[in-house]
C-alpha positions in Angstrom: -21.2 -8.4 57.6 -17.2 -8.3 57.1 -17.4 -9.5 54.0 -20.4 -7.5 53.2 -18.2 -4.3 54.3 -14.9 -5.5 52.0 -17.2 -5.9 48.8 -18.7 -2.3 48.9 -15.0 -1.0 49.7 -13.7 -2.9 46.7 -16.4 -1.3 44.2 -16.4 2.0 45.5 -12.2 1.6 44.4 -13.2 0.2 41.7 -15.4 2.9 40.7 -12.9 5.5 40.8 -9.9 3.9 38.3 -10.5 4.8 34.8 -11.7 2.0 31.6 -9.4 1.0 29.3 -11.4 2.7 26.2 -11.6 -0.1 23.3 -11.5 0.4 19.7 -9.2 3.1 17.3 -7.9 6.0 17.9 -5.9 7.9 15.2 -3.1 9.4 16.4 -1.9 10.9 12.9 -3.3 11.5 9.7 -1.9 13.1 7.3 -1.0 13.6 3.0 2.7 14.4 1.4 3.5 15.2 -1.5 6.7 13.4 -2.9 7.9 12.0 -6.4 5.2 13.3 -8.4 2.7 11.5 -6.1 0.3 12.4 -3.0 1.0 9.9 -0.3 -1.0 9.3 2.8 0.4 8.4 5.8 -1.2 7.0 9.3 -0.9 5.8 12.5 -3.6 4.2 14.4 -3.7 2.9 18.4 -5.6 -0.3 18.3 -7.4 -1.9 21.6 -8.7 -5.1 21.0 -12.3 -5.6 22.6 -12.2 -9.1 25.3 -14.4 -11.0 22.6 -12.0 -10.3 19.7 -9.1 -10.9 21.9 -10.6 -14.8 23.0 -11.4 -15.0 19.4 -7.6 -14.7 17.7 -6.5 -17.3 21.1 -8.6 -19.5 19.2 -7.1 -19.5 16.1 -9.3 -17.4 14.1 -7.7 -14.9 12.1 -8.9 -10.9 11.7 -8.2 -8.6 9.2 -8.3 -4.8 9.5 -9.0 -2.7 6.0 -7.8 0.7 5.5 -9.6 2.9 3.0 -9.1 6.1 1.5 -11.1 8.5 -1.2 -9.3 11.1 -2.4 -12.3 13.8 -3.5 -12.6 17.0 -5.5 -15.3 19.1 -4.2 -17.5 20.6 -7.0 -20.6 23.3 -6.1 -22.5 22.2 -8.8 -22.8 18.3 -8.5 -21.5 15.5 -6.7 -17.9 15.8 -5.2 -15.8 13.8 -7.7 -13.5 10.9 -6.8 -10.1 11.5 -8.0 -8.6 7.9 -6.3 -9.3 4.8 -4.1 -7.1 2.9 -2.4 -7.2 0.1 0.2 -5.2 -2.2 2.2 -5.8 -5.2 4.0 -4.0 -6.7 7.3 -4.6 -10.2 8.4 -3.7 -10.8 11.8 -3.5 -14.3 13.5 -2.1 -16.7 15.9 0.1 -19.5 15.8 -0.6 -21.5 18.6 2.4 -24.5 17.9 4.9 -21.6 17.8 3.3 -18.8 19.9 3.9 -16.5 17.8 1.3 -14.1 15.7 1.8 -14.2 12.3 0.8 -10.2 10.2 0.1 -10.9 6.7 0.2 -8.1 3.9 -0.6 -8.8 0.4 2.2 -11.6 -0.4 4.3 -10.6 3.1 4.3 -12.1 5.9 6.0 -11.3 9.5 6.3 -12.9 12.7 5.8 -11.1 16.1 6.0 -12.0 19.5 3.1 -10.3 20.8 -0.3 -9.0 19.7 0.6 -5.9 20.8 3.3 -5.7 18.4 1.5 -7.4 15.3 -1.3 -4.3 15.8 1.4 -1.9 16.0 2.2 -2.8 12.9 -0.8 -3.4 11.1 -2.3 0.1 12.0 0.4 2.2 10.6 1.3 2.6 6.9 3.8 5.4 5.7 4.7 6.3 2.1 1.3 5.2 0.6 0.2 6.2 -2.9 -2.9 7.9 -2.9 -2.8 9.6 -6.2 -0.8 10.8 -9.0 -0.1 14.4 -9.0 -0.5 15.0 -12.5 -4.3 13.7 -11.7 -4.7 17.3 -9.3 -5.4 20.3 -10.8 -3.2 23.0 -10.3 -4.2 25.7 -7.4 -7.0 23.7 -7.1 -7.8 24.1 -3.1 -11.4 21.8 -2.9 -9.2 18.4 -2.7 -10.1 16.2 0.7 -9.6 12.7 1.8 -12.0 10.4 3.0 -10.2 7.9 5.6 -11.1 4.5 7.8 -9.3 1.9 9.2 -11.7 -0.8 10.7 -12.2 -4.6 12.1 -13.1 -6.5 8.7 -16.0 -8.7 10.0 -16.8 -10.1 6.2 -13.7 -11.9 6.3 -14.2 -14.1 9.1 -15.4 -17.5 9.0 -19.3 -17.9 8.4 -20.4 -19.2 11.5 -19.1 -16.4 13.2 -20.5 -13.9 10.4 -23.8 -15.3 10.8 -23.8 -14.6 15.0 -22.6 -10.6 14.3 -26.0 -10.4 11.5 -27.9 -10.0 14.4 -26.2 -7.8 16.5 -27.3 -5.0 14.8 -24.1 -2.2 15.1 -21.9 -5.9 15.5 -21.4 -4.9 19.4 -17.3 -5.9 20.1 -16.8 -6.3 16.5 -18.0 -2.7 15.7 -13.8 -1.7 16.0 -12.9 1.4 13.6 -12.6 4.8 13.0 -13.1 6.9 10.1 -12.0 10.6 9.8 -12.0 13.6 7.2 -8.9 15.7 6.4 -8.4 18.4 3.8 -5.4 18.2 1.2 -3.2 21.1 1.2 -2.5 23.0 -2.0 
């Protein structure tokens, strides 16, 4: 019956403390205008789902895609796409040194912790969108089209094969995606 009595008193505390929320959130978003290009710039908080976590442990390596659309609306057809960028971030560990490696493009960094390889991966400042000879001038319809997201077509088959039938990819399903207008 004690023990009985200590369980319910532990889940009723339990109850009441908040969950760690998993997945992106974008803390800024945002386009400049500098050197005769728009640049985009973003910052990201990243929380790792338990599965993905156990996963990179292991050795297997994840990579998080940025994308961006840079659109002209038009009333009478189709909103055209001015520019499309991307950038890729592969995360992984190194179990011999205990370190976690952040690859982008041909550079490579070594980090501590995860929690400053992510930090690192989900920002970007400074990055080319567009040319701004490619805007017209006074033109006001100009909007970006943004996500940063968990690539799952980049890991290994086996594991591909087991997130086919999950449908929304349950733990893997880390992104967010947002919509922000370009200022004249």
């Amino acid at each position: 019956m004690q023990g009985l009595r200590l369980l319910l008193t532990c889940a009723c505390l339990l109850a009441g403390l908040p969950a760690q929320a998993q997945g992106v959130e974008l803390a800024t978003l945002q386009t400049a205008r500098a050197e005769g290009a728009l640049n985009l710039e973003f910052s990201a908080r990243v929380s790792l789902p338990k599965a993905v976590e156990d996963a990179l442990q292991r050795g297997v390596p994840i990579y998080f895609v940025a994308e961006a659309q840079l659109l002209r609306s038009r009333w009478y057809w189709r909103d055209e796409r001015v520019a499309r960028v991307s950038r890729s971030w592969r995360v992984a560990y190194q179990p011999l040194t205990g370190a976690w490696k952040l690859s982008l493009g041909g550079l490579n960094q070594t980090y501590h912790t995860l929690s400053e390889a992510l930090a690192t991966a989900s920002r970007s400042a400074g990055w080319k969108l567009a040319d701004l000879a490619a805007l017209e001038a006074g033109d006001k319809g100009y909007y970006v089209q943004f996500s940063y997201r968990l690539d799952t077509t980049q890991l290994p088959g086996p594991m591909q094969f087991g997130l086919g039938s999950l449908g929304d990819k349950g733990d893997w399903a880390v992104g967010v995606s947002q919509v922000i207008k370009v200022e004249p």
